[in-house]
C-alpha positions as CSV (number, residue, x, y, z in Angstrom):
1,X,28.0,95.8,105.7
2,X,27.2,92.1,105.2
3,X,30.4,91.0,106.3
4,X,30.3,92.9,109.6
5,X,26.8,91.0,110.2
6,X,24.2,93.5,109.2
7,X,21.1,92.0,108.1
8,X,19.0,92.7,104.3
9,X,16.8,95.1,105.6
10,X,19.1,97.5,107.1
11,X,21.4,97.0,104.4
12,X,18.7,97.8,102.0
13,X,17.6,101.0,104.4
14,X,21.0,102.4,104.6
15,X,21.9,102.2,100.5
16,X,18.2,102.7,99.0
17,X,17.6,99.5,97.8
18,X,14.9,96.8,98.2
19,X,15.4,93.8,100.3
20,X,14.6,91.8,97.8
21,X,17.8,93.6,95.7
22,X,20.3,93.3,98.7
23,X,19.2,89.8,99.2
24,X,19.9,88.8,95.4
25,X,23.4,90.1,95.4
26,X,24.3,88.8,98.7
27,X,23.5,85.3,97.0
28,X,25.4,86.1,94.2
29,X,28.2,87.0,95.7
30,X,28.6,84.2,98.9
31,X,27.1,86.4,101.4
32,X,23.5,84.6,101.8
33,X,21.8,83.5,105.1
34,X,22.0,84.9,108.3
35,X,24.1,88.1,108.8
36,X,25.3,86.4,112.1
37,X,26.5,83.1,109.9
38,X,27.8,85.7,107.3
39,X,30.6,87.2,110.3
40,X,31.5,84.1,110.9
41,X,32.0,82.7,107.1
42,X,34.7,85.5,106.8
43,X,37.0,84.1,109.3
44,X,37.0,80.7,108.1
45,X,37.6,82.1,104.8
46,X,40.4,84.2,105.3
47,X,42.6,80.6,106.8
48,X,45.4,79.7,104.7
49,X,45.1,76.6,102.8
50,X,47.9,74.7,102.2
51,X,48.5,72.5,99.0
52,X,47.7,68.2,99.7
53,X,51.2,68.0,97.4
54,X,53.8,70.0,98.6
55,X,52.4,72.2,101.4
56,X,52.7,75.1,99.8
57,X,50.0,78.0,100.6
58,X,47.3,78.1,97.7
59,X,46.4,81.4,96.5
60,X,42.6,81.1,96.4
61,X,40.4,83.0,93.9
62,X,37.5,84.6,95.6
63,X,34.7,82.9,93.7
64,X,33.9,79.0,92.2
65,X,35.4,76.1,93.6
66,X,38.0,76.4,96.7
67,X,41.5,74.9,95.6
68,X,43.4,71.7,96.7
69,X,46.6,72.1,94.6
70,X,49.1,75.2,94.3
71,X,50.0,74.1,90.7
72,X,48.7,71.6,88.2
73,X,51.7,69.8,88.5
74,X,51.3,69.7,91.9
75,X,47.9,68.0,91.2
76,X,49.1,65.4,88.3
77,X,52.2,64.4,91.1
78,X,49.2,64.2,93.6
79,X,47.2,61.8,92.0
80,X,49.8,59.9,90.5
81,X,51.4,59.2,93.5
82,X,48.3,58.4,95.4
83,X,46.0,56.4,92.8
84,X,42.6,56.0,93.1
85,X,42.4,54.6,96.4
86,X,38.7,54.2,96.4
């Protein structure tokens, strides 16, 4: 319901639960702020990233951290080929 835009109060409405409730695992879970900024969120998500080695398409998990690399030898070729170029 989040994902189609819905906001905490009629999520919490239709399933029982307090606002407060809906509003915790919504933040858990990547789903926080407006329901309108939620829509959206899932469309950028669901791009394809492609790895900064080889160009590959990365798998991504769907929590933490949003990947670079398809491989970890894709990342050690990465860096050693570009240094730290800071």
């Amino acid at each position: 319901m989040r994902l189609r835009g819905d906001g905490y109060k009629k999520i919490g409405d239709a399933i029982g639960a307090t606002t407060d409730a809906v509003k915790g695992y919504c933040q858990r879970h990547g789903m926080a702020g407006f329901g309108w900024a939620s829509k959206i969120d899932v469309n950028i998500e669901k791009q394809q990233v492609r790895c900064k080695c080889c160009g590959r398409i990365v798998r991504m998990n769907e929590m933490g951290r949003k990947r670079m690399f398809c491989s970890d030898a894709c990342k050690h070729r990465y860096y050693r080929r570009e240094g730290d170029k800071d």
